[in-house]
N, C-alpha and C positions, 0 to 999 in steps of 0.2 A: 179563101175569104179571110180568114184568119189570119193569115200574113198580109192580107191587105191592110187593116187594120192598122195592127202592128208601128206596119212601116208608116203609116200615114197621122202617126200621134202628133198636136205639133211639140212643136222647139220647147215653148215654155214648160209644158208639161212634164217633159222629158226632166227637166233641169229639177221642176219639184220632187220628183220620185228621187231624186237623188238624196242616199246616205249619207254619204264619205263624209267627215268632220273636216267640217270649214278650217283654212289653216289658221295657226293662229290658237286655236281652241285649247289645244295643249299644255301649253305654259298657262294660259289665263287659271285654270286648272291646278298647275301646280303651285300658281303665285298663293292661290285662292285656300290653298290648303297648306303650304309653307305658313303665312299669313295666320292661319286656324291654329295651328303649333305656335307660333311665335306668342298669339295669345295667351293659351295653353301655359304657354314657359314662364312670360312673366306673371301669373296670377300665381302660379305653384314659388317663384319666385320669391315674389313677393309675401305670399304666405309663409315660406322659410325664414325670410331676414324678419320677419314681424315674431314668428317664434323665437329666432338665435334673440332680438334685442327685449323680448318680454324675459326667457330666462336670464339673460345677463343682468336685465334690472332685477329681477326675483333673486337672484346668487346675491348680487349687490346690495339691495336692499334688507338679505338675509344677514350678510358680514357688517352692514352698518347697526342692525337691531342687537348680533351676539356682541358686538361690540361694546355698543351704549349697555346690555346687559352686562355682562362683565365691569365695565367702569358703576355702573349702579350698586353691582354684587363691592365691588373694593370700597365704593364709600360708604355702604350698611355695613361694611366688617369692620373698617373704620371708628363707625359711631358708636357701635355695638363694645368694641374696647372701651373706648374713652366710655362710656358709660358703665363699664365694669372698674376700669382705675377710680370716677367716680364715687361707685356704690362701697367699694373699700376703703374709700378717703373719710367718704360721711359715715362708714362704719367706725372705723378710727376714730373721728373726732366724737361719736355719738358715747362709746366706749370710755373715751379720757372724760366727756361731758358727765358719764356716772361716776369714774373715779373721782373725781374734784368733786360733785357731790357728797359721795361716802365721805371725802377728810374732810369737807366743812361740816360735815352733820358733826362728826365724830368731833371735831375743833368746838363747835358750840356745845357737846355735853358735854366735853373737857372744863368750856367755860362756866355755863349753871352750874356744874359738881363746887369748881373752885369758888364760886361765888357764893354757893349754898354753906358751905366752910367756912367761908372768911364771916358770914352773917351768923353763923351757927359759933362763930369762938369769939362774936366784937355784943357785946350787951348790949341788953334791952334799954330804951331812958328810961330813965323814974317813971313809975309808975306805969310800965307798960309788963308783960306778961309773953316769953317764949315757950313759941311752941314747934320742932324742929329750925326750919330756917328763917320764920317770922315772926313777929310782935303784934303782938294786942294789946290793943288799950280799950278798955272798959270803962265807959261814962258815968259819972255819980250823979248827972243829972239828965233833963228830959228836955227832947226837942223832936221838933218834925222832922219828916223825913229828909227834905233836901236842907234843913240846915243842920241835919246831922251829917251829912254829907260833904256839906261845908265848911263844918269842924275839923273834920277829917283833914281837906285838904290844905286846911292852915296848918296842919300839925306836919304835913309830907306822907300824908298816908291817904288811902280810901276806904269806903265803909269797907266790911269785911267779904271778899269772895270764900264760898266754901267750896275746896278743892278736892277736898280726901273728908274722909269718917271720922279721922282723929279731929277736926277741924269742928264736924259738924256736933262729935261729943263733948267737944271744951264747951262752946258755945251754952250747950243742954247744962251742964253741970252747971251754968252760973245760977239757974234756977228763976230768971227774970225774964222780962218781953224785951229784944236789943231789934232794934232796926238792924237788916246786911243787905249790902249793895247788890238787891235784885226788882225788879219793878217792870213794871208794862208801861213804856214812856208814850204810846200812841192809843193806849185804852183798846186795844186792840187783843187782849191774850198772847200776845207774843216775849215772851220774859227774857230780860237780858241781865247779864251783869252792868256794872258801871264802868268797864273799859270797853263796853259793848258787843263781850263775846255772850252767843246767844245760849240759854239753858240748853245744856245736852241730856242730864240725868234730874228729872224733877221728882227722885224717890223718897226724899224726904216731907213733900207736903202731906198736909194730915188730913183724913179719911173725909170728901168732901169737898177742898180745898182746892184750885181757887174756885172762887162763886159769887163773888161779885155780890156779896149779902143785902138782899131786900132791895137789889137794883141800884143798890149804892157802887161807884168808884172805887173798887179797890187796886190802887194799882202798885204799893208798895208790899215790901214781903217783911215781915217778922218772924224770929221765932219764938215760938210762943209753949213755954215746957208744960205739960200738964202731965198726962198718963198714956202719952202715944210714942214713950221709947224716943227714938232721935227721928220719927216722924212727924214733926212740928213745926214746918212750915205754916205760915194763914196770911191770906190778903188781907189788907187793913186800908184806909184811908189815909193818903201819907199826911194828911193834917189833923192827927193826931200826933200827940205828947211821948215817944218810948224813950227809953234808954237806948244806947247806939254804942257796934264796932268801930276802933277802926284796926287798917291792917297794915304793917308796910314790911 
């Protein structure tokens, strides 16, 4: 029975149970997987030339950055000289700037010494009074302050500045009240002389002094000898009447 069976399968059935690889199937197969490599090759490929042409640009891009540094590094050494020729040139010159100083200073005391000499051996006019390199002239009469001053400069002189001690003791010894060229021309306490350099040393006003007495104006300076030594400076109203320096 069994082989009845068998033998009596039909046709088409017979052909299904069939294994064997259809012809043909072979190659499809190897195309199929040659194909799968082929892919394979050019991604890996491609992945190569993408790295060889990233490092060639990185190499590249590395010798054009040392490069610009280097040309960078020559022109800061560059500037960095010249800026040292520089700093020795304005040394130089700042150096000869003090020397030329020192001989003019030295050229002007040369000059005051000679001039303080030639004033010091040429006399007083009439009726003027030396005392080392300058003259005084001493008033017989009385005027206010700016036209004692005015006096003065018809004569070629100014009220008197006092410079030194010896100056301020001639003065004291006349034993009278003299106008000298010091005053507060802005009512302001600020005291100048008459060529308008400003008081540096005001050791001689007297104990007190200035004070502006009873709210009055005093804006001219006398001195005024009493019993306070050669501390006799006093404000006064310049419209009053004193006897007056002058100096030249």
């Amino acid at each position: 029975m069994e082989m009845d069976q068998y033998v009596n399968v039909p046709e088409a059935k017979k052909k299904n149970l069939d294994t064997r690889p259809s012809p043909g199937s072979g190659v499809i197969t190897v195309v199929a997987v040659s194909f799968g490599l082929l892919c394979v090759l050019q991604v890996s490929l491609n992945i190569s030339l993408r790295l060889i042409y990233w490092r060639n640009w990185t190499d590249e891009s590395q010798m054009n950055q040392t490069e610009e540094r280097d040309q960078l590094q020559i022109s800061y050494d560059k500037l960095s000289n010249e800026k040292g020729q520089l700093q020795i040139s304005y040394d130089k010159l700042s150096n000869e700037k003090i020397q030329l100083q020192i001989s003019h200073n030295r050229l002007e005391n040369m000059v005051t010494t000679l001039n303080s000499r030639i004033r010091a051996c040429s006399p007083c006019n009439h009726g003027w009074t030396r005392l080392d390199s300058s003259c005084y002239y001493i008033s017989t009469e009385q005027k206010t302050w700016e036209e004692s001053r005015q006096d003065c400069r018809q004569r070629g002189a100014r009220l008197v500045i006092i410079n030194s001690e010896k100056e301020q003791e001639l003065l004291t010894l006349l034993n009278i009240r003299v106008w000298i060229g010091l005053w507060d021309k802005d009512s302001n306490q600020v005291w100048k002389w008459v060529d308008g350099a400003s008081l540096d040393n005001g050791r001689y006003w007297k104990v007190g002094e200035p004070n502006n007495y009873e709210g009055t104006s005093e804006d001219c300076v006398e001195i005024r000898p009493e019993n306070d030594g050669l501390m006799n400076w006093n404000d006064d109203e310049c419209s009053f009447q004193k006897n007056w320096v002058c100096e030249h």
